[in-house]
GUMI-993328 format. One record per residue (C-alpha): residue number from 1; residue in three letters; x, y, z. Coordinates in steps of 0.02 Angstrom, whole numbers, plus 50000, padded with zeros to 5 digits. Layout:
BEGIN
+------+------+-------+-------+-------+
: resi : resn :     x :     y :     z :
+------+------+-------+-------+-------+
:  NUM :  ALA :     X :     Y :     Z :
...
+------+------+-------+-------+-------+
This chain:
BEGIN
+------+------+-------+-------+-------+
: resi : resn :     x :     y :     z :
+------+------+-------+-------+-------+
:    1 :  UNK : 50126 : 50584 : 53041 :
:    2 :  UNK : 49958 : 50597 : 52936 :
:    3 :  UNK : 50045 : 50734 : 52832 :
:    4 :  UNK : 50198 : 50640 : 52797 :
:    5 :  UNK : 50081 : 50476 : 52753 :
:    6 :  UNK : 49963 : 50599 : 52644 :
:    7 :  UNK : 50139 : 50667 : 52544 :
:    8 :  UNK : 50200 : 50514 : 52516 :
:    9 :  UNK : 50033 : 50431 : 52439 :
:   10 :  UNK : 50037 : 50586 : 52327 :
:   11 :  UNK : 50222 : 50557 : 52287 :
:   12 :  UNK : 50172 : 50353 : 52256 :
:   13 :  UNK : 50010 : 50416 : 52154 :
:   14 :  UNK : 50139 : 50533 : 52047 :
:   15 :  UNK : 50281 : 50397 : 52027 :
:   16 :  UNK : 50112 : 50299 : 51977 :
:   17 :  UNK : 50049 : 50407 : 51853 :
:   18 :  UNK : 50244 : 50432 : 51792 :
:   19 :  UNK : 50260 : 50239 : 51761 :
:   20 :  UNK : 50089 : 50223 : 51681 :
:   21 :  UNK : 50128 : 50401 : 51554 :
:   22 :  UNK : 50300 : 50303 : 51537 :
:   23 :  UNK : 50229 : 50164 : 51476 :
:   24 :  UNK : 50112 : 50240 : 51360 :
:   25 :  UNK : 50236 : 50320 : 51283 :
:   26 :  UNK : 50318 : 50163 : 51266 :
:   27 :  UNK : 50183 : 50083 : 51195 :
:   28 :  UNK : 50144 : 50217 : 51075 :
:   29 :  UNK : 50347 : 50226 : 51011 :
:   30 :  UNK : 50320 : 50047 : 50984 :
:   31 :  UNK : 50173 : 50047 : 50890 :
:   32 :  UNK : 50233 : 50171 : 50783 :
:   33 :  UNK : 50396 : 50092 : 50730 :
:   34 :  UNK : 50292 : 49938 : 50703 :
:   35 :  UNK : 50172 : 50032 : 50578 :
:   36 :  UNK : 50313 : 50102 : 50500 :
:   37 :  UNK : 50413 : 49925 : 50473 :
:   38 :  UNK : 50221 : 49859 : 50398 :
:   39 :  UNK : 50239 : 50019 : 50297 :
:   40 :  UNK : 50396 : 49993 : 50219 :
:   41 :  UNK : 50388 : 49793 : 50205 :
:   42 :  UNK : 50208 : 49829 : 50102 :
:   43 :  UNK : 50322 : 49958 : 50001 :
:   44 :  UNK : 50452 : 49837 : 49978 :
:   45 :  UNK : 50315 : 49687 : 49920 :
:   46 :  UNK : 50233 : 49814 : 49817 :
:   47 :  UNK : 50409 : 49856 : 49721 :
:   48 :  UNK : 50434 : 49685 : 49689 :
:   49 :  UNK : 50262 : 49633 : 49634 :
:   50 :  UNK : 50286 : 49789 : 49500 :
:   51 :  UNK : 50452 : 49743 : 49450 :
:   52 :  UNK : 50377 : 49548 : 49418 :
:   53 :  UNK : 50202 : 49623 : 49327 :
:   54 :  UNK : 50344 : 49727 : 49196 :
:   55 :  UNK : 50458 : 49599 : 49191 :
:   56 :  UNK : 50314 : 49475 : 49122 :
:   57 :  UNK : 50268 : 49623 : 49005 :
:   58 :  UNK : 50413 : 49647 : 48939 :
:   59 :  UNK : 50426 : 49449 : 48897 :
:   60 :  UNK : 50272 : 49432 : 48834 :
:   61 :  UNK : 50322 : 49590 : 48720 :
:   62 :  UNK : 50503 : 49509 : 48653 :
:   63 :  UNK : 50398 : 49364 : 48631 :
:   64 :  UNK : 50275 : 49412 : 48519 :
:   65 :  UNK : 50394 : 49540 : 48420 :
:   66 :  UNK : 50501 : 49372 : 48399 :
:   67 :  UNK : 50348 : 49274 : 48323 :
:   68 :  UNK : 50297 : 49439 : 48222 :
:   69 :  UNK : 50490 : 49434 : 48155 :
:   70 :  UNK : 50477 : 49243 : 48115 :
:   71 :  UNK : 50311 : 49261 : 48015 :
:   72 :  UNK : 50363 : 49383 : 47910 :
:   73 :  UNK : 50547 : 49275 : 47881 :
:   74 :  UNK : 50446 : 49128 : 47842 :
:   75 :  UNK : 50333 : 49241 : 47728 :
:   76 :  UNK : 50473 : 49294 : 47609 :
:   77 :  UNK : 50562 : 49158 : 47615 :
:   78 :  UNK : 50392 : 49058 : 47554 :
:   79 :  UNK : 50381 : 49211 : 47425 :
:   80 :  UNK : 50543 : 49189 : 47350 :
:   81 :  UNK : 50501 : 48994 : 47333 :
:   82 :  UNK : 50371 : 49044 : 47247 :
:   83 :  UNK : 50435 : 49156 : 47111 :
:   84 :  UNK : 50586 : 49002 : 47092 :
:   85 :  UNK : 50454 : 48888 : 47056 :
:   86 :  UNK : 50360 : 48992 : 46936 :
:   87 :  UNK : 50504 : 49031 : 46838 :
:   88 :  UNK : 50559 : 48826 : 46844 :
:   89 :  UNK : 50384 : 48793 : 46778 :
:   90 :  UNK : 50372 : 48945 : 46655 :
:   91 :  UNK : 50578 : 48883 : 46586 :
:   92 :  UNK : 50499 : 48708 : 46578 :
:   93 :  UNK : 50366 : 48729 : 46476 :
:   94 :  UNK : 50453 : 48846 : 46363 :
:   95 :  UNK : 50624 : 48836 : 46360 :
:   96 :  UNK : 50685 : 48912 : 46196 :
:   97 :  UNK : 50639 : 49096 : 46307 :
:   98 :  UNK : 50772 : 49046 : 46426 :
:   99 :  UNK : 50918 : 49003 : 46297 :
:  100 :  UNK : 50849 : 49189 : 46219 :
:  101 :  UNK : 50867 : 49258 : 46380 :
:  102 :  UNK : 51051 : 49183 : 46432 :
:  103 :  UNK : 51113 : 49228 : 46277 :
:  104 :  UNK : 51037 : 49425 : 46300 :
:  105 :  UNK : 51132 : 49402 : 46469 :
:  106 :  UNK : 51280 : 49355 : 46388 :
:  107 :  UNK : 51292 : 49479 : 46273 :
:  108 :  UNK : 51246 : 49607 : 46408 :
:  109 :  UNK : 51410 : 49541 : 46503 :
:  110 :  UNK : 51518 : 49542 : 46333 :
:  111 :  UNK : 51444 : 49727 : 46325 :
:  112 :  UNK : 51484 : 49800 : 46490 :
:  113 :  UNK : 51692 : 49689 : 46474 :
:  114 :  UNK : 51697 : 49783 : 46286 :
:  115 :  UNK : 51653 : 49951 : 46350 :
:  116 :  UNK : 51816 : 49953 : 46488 :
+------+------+-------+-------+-------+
């Protein structure tokens, strides 16, 4: 009778030490699928945060190639305001120079209709 009670406390200690390896195990499996979701949601946040940072780069960049672009428009248009106005005010003040020069133009014009 003692034998049979000492076998089966050694078969209860062993079904014991089963469940509590078991459970371990468990515990360990779940922990580790856990670490690996954290893993891949930090990936996934990470991705996104880097795809936000370029996307703001690559605005600010358009932006400022846009304002570069409309300088320089606004540049030669004011540049070929200017040379208008110079010649208006040179014509003004001396206009016998621009009846010379339309009549050199039209004889230029007469020139190049003779010549075909």
């Amino acid at each position: 009778h003692a034998r049979q009670n000492l076998d089966r406390a050694r078969e209860d200690r062993d079904a014991a030490t089963r469940a509590v390896t078991h459970e371990r195990t468990l515990a360990l499996r779940r922990a580790e699928e856990q670490l690996v979701t954290e893993r891949e949601r930090a990936v996934a946040m990470a991705q996104s945060e880097a795809e936000r940072a370029n996307e703001d780069v690559r605005l600010r960049r358009l932006t400022a190639e846009a304002t570069e672009k409309r300088r320089r428009t606004v540049a030669a248009v004011q540049g070929v305001f200017d040379n208008v106005a110079a010649g208006a005010a040179a014509a003004a003040r001396e206009p016998r120079r621009v009846f010379v020069f339309v009549g050199y133009v039209t004889l230029f014009a007469a020139g190049v209709c003779a010549a075909r």
